[in-house]
N, C-alpha and C positions, 0 to 999 in steps of 0.2 A: 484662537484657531478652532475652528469646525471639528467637530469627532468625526466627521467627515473626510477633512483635509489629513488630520492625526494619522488616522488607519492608515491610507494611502501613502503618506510619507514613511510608514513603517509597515508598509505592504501587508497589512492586517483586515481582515476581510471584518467588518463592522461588526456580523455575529458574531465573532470573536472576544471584539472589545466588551460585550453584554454578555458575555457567558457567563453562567451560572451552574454549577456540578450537577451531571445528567443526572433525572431523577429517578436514580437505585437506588436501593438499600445497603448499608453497609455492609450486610451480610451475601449481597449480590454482587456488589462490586470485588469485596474477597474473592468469593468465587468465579469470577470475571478475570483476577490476578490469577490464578492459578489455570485455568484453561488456556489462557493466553500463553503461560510457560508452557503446559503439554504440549501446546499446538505448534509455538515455537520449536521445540523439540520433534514431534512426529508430527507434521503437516500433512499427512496422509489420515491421521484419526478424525473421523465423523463422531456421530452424537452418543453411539454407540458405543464405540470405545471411551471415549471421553468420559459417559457419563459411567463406566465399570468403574475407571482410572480412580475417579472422584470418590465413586464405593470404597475402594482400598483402601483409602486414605483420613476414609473416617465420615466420609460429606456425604449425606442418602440421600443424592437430588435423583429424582427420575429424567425419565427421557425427556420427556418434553420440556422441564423447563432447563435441562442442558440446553436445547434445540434453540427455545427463545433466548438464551443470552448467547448463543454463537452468534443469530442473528443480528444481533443488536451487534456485536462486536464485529460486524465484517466477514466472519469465518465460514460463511455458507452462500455464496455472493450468487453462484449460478441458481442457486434456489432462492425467489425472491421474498421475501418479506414485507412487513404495511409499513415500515419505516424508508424503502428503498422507493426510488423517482425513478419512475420507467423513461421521463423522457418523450417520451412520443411513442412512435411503431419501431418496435426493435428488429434486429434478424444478426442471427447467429452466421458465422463464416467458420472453413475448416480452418485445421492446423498442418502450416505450410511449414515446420522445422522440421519434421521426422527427417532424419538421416539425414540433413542437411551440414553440410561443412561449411560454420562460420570464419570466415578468415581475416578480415577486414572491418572498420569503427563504420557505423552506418550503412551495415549490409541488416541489421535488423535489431530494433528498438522494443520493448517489454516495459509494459508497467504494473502495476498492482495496488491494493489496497492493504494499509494493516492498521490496525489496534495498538493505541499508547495511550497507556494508563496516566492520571495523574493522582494526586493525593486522593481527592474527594470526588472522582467524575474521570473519563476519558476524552479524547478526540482523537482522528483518523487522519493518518498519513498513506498521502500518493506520490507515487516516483514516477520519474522517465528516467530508462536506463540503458544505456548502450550495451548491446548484450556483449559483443565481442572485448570491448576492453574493460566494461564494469564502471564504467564511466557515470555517475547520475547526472545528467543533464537539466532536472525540474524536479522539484518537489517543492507539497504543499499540505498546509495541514485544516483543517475541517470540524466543525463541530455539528456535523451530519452527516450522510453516506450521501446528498444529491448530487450530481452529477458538475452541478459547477467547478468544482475545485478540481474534476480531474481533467476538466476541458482548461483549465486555468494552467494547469501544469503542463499541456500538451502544447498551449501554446507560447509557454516559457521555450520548452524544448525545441521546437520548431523555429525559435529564431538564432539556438546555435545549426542545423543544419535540418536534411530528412533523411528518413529512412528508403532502405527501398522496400521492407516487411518492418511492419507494425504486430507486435504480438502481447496477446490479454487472454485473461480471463474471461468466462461467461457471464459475468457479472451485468446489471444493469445498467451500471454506468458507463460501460464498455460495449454494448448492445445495443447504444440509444443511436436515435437517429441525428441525435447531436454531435454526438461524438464519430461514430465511424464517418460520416458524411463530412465531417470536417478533414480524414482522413481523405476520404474517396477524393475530397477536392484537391489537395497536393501529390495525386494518383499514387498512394501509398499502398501496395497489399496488405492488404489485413488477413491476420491468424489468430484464431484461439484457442486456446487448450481447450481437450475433450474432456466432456463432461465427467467431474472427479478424478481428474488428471492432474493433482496438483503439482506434478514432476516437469508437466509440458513446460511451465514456467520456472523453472528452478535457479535460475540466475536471479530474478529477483528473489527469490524466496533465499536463497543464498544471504542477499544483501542486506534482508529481513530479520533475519538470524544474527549476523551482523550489527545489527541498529540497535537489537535487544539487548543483546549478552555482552557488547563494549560500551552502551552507551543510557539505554532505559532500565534497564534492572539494577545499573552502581547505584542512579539517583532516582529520587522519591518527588517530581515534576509538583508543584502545587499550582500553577494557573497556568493559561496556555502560553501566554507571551515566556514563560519561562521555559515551556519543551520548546517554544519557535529558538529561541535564543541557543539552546544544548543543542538541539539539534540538529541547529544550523552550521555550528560548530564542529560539530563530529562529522557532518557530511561535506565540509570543507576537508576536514584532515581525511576524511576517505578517499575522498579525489585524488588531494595533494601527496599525502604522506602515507598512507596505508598500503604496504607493499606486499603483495599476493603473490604465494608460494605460484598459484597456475598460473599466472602469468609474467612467471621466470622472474618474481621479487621486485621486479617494478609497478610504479602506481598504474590506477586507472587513468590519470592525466597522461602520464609519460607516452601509452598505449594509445589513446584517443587523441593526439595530436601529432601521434609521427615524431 
């Protein structure tokens, strides 16, 4: 059988199968684990704080090379980087949640980007997430930040149903004319969090916290097919079985199907 055929039957995107551990340093990737937990923890600290935090702690990185591994790691998305795919002509749209009263599964969809470490190297996870029940509908994981894999997960999600508000970050990926246009064609409104607004998005970021703290940080991931496998796993039981105090102790499933 084809490494072709392989991936495909195990919905494994070919880069994948040829990965080899991003090329950090071991003493960058450390430091790459431990921003990753600040950020985790405060998702409102920029380079600035992060890189005091890192002072306290014993670690004298200056700003700027905080700045290039936020980069690298996802953590600065509205500020583009040489590693990010613009895609084409971008264009930003506002953010349509303020004071909005979500009440209902598919009155407005959120996704985002995050950093999952493995032994010797990372890769990047994207979600679609029904804001109102916490439902994940797609996700996908990546051994780059281009844009494919988040239009891969959009359009996992869009064949359990649509939204009627689409909402993201300023990110590239979410800015390109691949992506929003693939929205505008299912006449989805699109909204984005304001720039350094990491709150605008806070259900996913929610979820993000969640992924880390029950499920990336118990274990020590050493190839990707092995985060696909956990993490396919844990976001099976967060659907199914994960029962959220806010939403009166029932699942995201129970919520997103009536």
């Amino acid at each position: 059988m084809s490494i072709a055929r392989q991936c495909a039957l195990l919905d494994l995107p070919r880069a994948s199968f040829y990965y080899e551990p991003q090329g950090e340093s071991a003493e960058n990737l450390l430091y790459m684990r431990l921003i990753d937990e600040e950020y985790t923890r405060h998702p409102f600290y920029g380079t600035r704080r992060i890189t005091e935090w890192l002072k306290g702690g014993g670690y004298p990185l200056n700003r700027k090379r905080v700045g290039r591994l936020m980069r690298i790691m996802g953590l600065a998305a509205i500020y583009p980087g040489p590693r990010l795919s613009q895609g084409g002509e971008s264009k930003k749209y506002p953010y349509l949640l303020r004071n909005m009263k979500i009440e209902r599964p598919n009155q407005v969809w959120c996704t985002d980007i995050t950093y999952i470490r493995l032994r010797e190297g990372f890769v990047y996870l994207t979600a679609v997430m029904d804001w109102f029940s916490r439902y994940v509908l797609s996700w996908k994981l990546s051994t780059s930040l281009e844009v494919g894999f988040c239009l891969e997960a959009l359009e996992e999600a869009l064949q359990r149903g649509r939204p009627e508000i689409f909402n993201s970050d300023q990110g590239v990926q979410f800015t390109s004319r691949e992506f929003t246009g693939r929205l505008e064609k299912e006449s989805i409104r699109i909204s984005m969090d304001g720039r350094g607004r990491v709150f605008d998005n806070i259900m996913i970021e929610r979820l993000w916290r969640s992924v880390k703290y029950e499920e990336v940080y118990l274990k020590d991931y050493e190839t990707v097919q092995e985060s696909r496998e956990n993490l396919a796993a844990y976001l099976e039981f967060y659907n199914q079985e994960r029962r959220h105090q806010s939403l009166g102790y029932r699942t995201p499933n129970e919520l997103y199907r009536g």
